[in-house]
N, C-alpha and C positions, 0 to 999 in steps of 0.2 A: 663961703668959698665956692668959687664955680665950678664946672668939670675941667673946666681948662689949666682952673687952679691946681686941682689934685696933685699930688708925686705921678711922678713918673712908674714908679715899680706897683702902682696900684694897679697901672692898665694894664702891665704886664702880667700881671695874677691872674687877673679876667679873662685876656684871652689864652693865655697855657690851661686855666681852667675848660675852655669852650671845647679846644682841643682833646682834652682828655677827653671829654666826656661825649665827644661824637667819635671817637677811635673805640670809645666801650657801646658804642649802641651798634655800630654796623659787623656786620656779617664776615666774621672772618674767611681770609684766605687760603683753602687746601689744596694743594695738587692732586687730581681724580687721578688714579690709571685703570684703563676698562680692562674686564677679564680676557683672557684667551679664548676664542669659539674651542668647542671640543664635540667627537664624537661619543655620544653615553651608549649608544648599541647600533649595532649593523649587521645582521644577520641574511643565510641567503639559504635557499633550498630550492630540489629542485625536481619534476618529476620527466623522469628523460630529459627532452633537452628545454623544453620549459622551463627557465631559471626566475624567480623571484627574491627580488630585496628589498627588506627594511631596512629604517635607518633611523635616529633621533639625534640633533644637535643644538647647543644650548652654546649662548651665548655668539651665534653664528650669525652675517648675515648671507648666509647660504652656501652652495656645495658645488662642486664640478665632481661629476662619476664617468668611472671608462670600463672598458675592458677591451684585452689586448687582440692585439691583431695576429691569428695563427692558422697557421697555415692548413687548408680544407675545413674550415670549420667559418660559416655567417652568421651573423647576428642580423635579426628580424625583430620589430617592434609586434604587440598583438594584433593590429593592424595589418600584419605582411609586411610594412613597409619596412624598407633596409634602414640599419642602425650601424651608422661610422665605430670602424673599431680605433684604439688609439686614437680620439678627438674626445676631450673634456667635457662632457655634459651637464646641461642641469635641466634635472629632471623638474623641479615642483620649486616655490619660492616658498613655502611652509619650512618650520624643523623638523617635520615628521613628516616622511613619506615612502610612500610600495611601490614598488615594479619589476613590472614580466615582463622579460625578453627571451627569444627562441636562439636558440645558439644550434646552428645546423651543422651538425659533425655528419660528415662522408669522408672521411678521411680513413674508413678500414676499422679502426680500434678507439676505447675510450678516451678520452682527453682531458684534460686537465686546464679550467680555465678559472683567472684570478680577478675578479672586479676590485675596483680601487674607487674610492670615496674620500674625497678631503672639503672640509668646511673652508668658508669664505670667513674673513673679519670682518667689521664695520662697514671698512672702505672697500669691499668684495678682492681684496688680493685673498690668492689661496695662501691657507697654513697648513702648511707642509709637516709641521713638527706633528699636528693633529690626525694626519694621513690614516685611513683604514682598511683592510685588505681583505677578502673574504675569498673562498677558493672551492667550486665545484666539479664533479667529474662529471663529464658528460658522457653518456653513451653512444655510440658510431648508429647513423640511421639501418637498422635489419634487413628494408627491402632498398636496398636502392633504384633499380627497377621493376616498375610498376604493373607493365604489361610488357608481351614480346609475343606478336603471331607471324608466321607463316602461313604465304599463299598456298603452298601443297607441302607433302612429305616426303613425292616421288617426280624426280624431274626426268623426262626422255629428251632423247634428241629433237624429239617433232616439237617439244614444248618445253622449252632449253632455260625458260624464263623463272625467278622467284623474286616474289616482293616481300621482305620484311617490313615490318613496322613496327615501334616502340612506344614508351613514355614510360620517364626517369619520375623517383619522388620530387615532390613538388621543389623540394631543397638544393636535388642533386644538381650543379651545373650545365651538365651535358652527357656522351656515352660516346663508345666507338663498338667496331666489332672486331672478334679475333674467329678466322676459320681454319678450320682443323683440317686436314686434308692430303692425302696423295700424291705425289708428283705429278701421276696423269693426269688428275682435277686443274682444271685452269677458268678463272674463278674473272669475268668479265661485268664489270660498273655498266649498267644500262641494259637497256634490251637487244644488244646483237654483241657478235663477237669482234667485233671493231674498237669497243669501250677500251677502258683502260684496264689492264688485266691487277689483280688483286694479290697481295701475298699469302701464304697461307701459314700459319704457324707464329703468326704475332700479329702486333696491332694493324689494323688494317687503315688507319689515316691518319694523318701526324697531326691532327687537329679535332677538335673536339669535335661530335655532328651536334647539334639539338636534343633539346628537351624532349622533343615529340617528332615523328616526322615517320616516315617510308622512302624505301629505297629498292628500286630494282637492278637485280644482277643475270647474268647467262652466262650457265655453265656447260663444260663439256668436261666429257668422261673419253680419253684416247685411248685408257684402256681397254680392255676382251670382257671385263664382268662390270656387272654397278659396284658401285662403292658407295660408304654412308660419309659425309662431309659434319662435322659437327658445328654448327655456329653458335658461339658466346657473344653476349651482350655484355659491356660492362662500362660501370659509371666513371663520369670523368673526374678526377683532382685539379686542384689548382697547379701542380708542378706536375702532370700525368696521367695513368688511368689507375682505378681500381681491379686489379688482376686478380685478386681471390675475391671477392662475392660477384661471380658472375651468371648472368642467368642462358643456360644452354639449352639448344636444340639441335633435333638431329633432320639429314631430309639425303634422301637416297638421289642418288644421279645415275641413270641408266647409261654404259657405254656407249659409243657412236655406232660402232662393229656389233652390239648386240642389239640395236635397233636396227637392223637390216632385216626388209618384209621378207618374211615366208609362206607359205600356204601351205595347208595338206588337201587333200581330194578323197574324196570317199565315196562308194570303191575306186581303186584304179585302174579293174578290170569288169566289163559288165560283158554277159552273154544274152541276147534275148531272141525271142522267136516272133518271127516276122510281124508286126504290128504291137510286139508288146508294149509294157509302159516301164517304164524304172526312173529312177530319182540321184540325180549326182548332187552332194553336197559339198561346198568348201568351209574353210576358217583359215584367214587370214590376218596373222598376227604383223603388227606395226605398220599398218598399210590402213590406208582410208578409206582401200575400196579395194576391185577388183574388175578387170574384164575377162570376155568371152569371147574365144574364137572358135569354129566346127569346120574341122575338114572329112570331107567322104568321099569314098571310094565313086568308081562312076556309078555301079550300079545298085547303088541304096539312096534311100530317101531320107531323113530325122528333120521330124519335127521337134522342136524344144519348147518350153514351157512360152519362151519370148519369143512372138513370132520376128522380131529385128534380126533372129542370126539364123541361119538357114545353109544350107551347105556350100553355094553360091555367094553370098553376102554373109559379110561380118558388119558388127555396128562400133560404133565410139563411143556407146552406153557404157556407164561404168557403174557397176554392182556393189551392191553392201561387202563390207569384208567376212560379214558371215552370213551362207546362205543359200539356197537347194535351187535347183532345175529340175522338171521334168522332161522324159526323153522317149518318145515314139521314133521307133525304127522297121523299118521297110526295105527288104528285097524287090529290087524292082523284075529282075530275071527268074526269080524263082532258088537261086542259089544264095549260096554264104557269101555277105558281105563285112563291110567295116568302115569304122570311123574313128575318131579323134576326137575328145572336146580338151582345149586346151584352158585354162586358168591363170591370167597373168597378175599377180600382186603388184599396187601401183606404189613408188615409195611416196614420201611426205610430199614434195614439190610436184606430184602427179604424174611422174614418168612413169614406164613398162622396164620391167630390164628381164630381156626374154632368158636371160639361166636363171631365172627365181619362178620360172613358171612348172607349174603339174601338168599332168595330164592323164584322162582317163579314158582307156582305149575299150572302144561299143562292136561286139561282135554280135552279126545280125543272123541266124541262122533260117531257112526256109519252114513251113508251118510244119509237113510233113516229116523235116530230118529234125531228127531230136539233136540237142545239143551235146559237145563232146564234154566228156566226163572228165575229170580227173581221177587217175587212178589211186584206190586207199587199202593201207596195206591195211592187213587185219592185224589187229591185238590178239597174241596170244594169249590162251585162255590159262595159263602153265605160270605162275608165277611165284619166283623164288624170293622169300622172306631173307634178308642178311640183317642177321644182328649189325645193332648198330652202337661203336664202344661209347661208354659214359664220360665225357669232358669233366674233367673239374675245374672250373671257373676260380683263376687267382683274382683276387682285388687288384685294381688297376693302380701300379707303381706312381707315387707320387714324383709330379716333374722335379729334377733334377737340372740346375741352373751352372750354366760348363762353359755359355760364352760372356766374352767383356758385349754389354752394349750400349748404344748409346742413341741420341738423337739422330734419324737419318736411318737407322737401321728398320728390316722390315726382311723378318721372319718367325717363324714356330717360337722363338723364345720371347722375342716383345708379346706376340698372342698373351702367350701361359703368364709373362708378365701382369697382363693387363688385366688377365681375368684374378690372377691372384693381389694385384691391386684392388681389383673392385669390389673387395671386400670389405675395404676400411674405405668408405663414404667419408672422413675425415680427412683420410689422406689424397682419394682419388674423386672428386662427387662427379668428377663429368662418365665415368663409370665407358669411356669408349673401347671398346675392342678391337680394331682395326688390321690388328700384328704391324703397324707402322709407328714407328717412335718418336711423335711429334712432340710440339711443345706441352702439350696438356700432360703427356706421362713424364716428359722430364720435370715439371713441376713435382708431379708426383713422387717420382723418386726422392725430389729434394726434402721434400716434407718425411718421406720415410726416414733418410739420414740423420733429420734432427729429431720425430718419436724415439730414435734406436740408437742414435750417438754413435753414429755410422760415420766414422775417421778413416782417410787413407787414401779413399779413391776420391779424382776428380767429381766435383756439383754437378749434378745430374746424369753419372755414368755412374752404369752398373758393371763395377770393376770386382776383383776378387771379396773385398772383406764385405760386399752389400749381397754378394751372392750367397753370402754365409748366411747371412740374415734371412734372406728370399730364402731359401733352402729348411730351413728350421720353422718357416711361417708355411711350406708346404706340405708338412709331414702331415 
């Protein structure tokens, strides 16, 4: 029988056979599902604002890290270079990885900041469900300004000019200044009094100045005495300035009226005998210099130290502001004569202004006639002893606070204020004394109300219930 002969249901056996038995050799079919990436640790520490994190993730293929965006506080890679706040990062394509980042708080006080770590899947979308959150306190930079100098400490009117100059920590944005100061004080941007004049008792620019930099101002004092002007330095915020960590200086300003030259002359009377020698000295205060005029009688002669002035001729020589002449005087008739040296103090811009001038008046007397005397009465030799009664000396009454005051005021009780402020460097550190009630002591007071839970009176007036206070801290 052939194959062709065979049944039918024979080939069918064969191949249901073939079938089975390649459906038992090949490799069965499973549905895989891959794991979840996941966070196994992510820790962070941090020493000031040097923040460092670890991190380990399994099953991941990799991470996006952030940390948020708050207000006066940057993020800096160890490089310096800036680091986007709120923008996804990835740091390393490893599952394990470290980093330090500088978080620069100038913001005044400690902060609180939260880094966020979420792993990638397979296909790199982030797993959110996997998310991890870690959370440091940072601390506010201590110095925020670095340096702060003054050109001088004492301005006059002849030299009206000061240059500040600064630099902020390397972190801090920018600074401004705030000047402390008097009504009279009028407080000029640049080197003349044409600039723009300056406020005194707040921020002094509505925009930040730089990092580093100098600036010249010219002042004047319209008051009768100098007065002391306080300048603060202080760092800038991103929505402002930082007004308590400020770094202050003081610098005196001479009034305009008490820089008016004067001289004295010494003596202001000379008597001499025909040929003799004597010596006239001056000192001239606020004045650059000085000239010399000689008037004489007809018949006397003076010779003076410099032969350019003579009693005939005066010169245009102008003399140290401090400093002597010698003076030969001569009768020329044999009689008493006289003279004149007069001293004029020149002001700043070189004028004379003849009622600021001395004068020392030269009586020449002949060899033969002796000079007149002044008469001196005698001390009696008789002298009566009065007891004298014994004082007893009270302790001096502690001040006693009777007015409301407030910002703007300027008397005996802001003084006593100020000095009984500056004893609490907590409450007061610019420590000025001025008896004028400016911004820096109404600060102060504020800060006192909240030590003392000082309720009732208006913020920053010293109204009855703060005098209570003041009163009890004087005893």
């Amino acid at each position: 029988m052939t194959p062709l002969q065979k049944p039918l249901h024979v080939h069918s056996l064969r191949g249901a056979l073939f079938f089975l038995i390649l459906s038992l050799l090949a490799p069965p079919y499973v549905k895989v599902s891959a794991e979840a990436p996941t966070i196994t640790s992510f820790v962070a520490t941090n020493n000031t604002i040097l923040m460092r994190f670890a991190w380990e993730i399994s099953n991941g293929g990799g991470h996006s890290f952030s940390v948020p965006c708050i207000p006066n506080i940057r993020y800096y890679k160890t490089d310096f270079s800036s680091f986007a706040c709120g923008t996804p990062t990835s740091i390393s394509t490893s599952a394990s990885a470290a980093f330090e980042l500088f978080a620069a708080n100038y913001s005044g006080g400690p902060t609180l900041v939260t880094a966020y770590l979420t792993p990638l899947d397979g296909s790199g979308t982030p797993f959110s469900e996997a998310a991890r959150a870690v959370s440091l306190t940072i601390p506010s930079i201590t110095y925020p300004i670095d340096t702060f100098d003054l050109s001088t400490t004492t301005i006059s009117s002849a030299y009206p000019t000061l240059t500040l100059s600064w630099s902020t920590d390397k972190w801090v944005p920018g600074a401004n200044f705030i000047f402390e100061c008097r009504p009279s004080i009028t407080i000029y941007e640049g080197t003349t009094l044409d600039g723009r004049p300056l406020p005194c008792g707040t921020i002094a620019y509505s925009t930040a100045l730089p990092t580093t930099g100098g600036r010249q101002f010219t002042f004047k004092n319209s008051g009768t005495d100098a007065d002391t002007v306080s300048i603060s330095i202080i760092p800038s915020l991103d929505d402002g300035f930082d007004q308590t960590h400020p770094t202050t200086k003081s610098v005196v300003v001479r009034a305009t009226k008490e820089e008016t030259p004067s001289i004295t002359v010494t003596p202001e009377e000379v008597m001499l005998l025909s040929k003799a020698t004597t010596t006239i000295s001056w000192v001239a205060k606020n004045s650059p210099g000085v000239r010399i005029a000689l008037a004489c009688a007809n018949n006397s002669t003076i010779l003076l130290g410099d032969p350019s002035i003579t009693c005939t001729r005066n010169t245009e020589k102008q003399f140290p502001p401090t400093g002597s002449i010698t003076i030969v005087g001569e009768s020329k008739d044999g009689g008493r004569t006289s003279a004149t040296l007069e001293i004029f103090p020149a002001a700043k811009d070189g004028t004379y202004v003849l009622g600021l001038s001395k004068k020392a008046h030269i009586i020449i007397g002949p060899i033969s006639q002796p000079l007149p005397q002044k008469e001196v009465t005698p001390i009696s030799p008789s002298v009566t002893l009065v007891p004298v009664p014994t004082k007893t000396v009270s302790p001096t009454p502690a001040f006693r606070f009777t007015k409301t005051i407030r910002r703007g005021s300027e008397n005996n009780d802001v003084t006593e204020l100020q000095k009984l402020l500056s004893r609490f460097p907590a409450i007061y550190p610019e420590k000025i004394v001025l008896g004028y009630f400016g911004a820096a002591t109404e600060r102060a007071v504020a800060r006192l109300k909240v030590k003392y839970k000082i309720v009732g009176d208006p913020v920053g007036v010293v109204g009855p219930k703060t005098r209570a206070v003041l009163n009890s801290l004087s005893k």
